[in-house]
C-alpha positions as CSV (number, residue, x, y, z in Angstrom):
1,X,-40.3,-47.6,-13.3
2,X,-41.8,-51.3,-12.8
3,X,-44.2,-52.6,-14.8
4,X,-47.0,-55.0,-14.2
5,X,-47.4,-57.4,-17.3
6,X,-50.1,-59.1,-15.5
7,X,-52.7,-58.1,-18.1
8,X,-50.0,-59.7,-20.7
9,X,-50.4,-63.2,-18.6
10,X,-53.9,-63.1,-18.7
11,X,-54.5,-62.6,-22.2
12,X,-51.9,-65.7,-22.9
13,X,-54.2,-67.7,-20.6
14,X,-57.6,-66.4,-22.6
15,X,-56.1,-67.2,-25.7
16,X,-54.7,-70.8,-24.3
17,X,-50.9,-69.4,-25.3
18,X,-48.1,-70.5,-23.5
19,X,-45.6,-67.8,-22.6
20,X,-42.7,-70.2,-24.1
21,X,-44.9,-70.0,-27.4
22,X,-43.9,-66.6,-27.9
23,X,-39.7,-67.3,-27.7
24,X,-40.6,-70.3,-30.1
25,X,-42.4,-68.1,-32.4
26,X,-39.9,-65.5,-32.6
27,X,-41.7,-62.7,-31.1
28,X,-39.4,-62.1,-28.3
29,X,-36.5,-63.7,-27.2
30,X,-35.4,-65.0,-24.1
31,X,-33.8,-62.1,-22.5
32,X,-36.9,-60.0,-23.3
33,X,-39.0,-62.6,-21.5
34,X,-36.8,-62.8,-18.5
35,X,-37.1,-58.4,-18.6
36,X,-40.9,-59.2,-18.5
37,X,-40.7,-61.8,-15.9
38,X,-38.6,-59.4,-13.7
39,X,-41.3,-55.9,-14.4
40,X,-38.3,-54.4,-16.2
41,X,-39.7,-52.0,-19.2
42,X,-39.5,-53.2,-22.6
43,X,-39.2,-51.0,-25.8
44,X,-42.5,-50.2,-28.0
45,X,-41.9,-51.9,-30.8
46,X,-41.6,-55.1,-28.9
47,X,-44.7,-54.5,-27.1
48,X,-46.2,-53.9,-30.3
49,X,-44.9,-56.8,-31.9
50,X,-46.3,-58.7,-28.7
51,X,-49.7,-56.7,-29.6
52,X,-49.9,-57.9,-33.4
53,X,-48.8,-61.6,-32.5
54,X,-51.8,-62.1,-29.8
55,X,-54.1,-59.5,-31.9
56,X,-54.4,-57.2,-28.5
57,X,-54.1,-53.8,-27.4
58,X,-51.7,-52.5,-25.5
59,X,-54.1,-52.6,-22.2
60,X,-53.9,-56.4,-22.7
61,X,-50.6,-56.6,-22.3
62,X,-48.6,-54.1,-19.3
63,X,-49.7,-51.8,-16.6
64,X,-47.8,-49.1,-14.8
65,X,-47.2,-50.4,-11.3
């Protein structure tokens, strides 16, 4: 199943984040961005951990393509 993380780009740009912000803050690392760059699925918990770090839902952050 691909995955559109769209809505996570969007809420980066809202909040003035840089995507690389989040490998230097240790949310996720590099492979996990690369699985996000690619659509790939990612766990829960890292989604969540995504959620908590930008204070957003889960709607902010991936779609079902």
């Amino acid at each position: 199943m691909d995955v559109s993380y769209q809505p996570l780009f969007n809420t980066l740009v809202s909040k003035k984040i840089l995507p690389k912000q989040l490998i230097e803050d240790g949310v996720i690392s590099e492979a996990t961005m690369l699985k996000i760059l690619k659509g790939e699925c990612l766990v829960p918990e890292v989604l969540e951990k995504i959620c908590r770090y930008l204070e957003c839902t889960l709607d902010e952050t991936a779609t079902k393509k």
